[in-house]
C-alpha positions in Angstrom: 346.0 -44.0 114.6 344.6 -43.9 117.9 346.9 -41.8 120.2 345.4 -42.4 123.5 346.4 -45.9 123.6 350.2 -45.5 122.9 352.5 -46.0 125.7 355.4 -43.3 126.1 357.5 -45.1 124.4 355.7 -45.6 121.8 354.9 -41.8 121.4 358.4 -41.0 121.6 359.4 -43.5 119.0 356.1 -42.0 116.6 357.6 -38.2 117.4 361.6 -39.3 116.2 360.3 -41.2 113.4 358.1 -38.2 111.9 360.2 -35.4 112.7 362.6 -37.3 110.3 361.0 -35.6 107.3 361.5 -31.9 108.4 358.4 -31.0 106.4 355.9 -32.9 108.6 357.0 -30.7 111.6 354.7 -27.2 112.0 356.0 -24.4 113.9 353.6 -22.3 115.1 353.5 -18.8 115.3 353.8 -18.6 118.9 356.4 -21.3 118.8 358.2 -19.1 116.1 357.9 -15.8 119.0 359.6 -17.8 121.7 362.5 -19.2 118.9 363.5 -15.7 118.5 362.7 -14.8 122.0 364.8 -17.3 123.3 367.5 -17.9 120.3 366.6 -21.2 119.2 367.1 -21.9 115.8 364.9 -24.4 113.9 367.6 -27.6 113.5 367.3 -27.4 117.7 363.6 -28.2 117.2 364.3 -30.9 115.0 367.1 -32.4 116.8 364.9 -32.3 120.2 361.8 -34.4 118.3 364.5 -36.5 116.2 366.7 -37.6 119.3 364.5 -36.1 122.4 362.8 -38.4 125.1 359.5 -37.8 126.6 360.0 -37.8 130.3 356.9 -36.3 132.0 353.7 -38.1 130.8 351.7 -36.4 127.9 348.6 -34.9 127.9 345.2 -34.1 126.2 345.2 -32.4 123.2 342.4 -30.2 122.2 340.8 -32.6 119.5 339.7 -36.2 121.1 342.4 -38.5 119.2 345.4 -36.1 120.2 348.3 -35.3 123.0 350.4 -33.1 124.0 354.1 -34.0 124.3 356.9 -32.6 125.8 360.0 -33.9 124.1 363.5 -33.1 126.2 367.0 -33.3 124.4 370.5 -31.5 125.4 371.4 -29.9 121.5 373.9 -26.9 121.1 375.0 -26.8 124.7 372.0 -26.7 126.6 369.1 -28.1 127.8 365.8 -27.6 125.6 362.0 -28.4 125.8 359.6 -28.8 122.4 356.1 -28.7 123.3 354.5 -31.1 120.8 350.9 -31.5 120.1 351.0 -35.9 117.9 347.3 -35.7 116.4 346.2 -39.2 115.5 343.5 -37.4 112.6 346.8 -35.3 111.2 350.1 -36.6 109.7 352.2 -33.9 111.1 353.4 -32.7 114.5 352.3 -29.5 115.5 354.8 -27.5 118.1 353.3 -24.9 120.1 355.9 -23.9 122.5 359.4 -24.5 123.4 361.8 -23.5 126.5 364.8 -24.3 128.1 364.5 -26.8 130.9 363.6 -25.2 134.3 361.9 -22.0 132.5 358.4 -21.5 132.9 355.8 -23.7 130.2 352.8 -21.3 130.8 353.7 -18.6 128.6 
């Protein structure tokens, strides 16, 4: 699957579709550091790539046929953001980071 020609939409509708089968969503460890940091339990990661929208447009990933993806959804009373890396070469989704809307990303 090439990545870099899908649309948003597209992306989005790829990211809800796999996060369906919870065992084709990886949490990294860093990701894992900012669920406890912040209190996020893992069902709010997989409601945010099952029902989230990509609103900001995605970016490059560090292999050639992958982006980065910021998925948005409002799950157990407040706003949260799931940093996803979609790898065209890999089956799952990879998330590296998460926040809650208006914190800072670059952590």
């Amino acid at each position: 699957m090439n990545v870099h020609g899908m649309r948003n939409v597209d992306l989005q509708q790829h990211i809800r579709t796999t996060a369906q089968d919870t065992s084709k969503v990886v949490v990294t460890a860093h990701a894992c550091e900012r669920m406890l940091e912040r209190e996020v339990l893992v069902f709010e990661i997989y409601s945010c790539l099952q029902h989230g929208e990509i609103v900001r447009p995605p970016t490059k990933g560090k292999s050639p046929n992958s982006r980065k993806c910021r998925m948005e959804h409002f799950v157990a009373g407040r706003p949260l953001v799931v940093i996803v890396v979609v790898d065209g070469d890999d089956p799952d989704l990879i998330v590296v980071t998460l926040f809650a809307d208006g914190e800072d990303e670059n952590d």
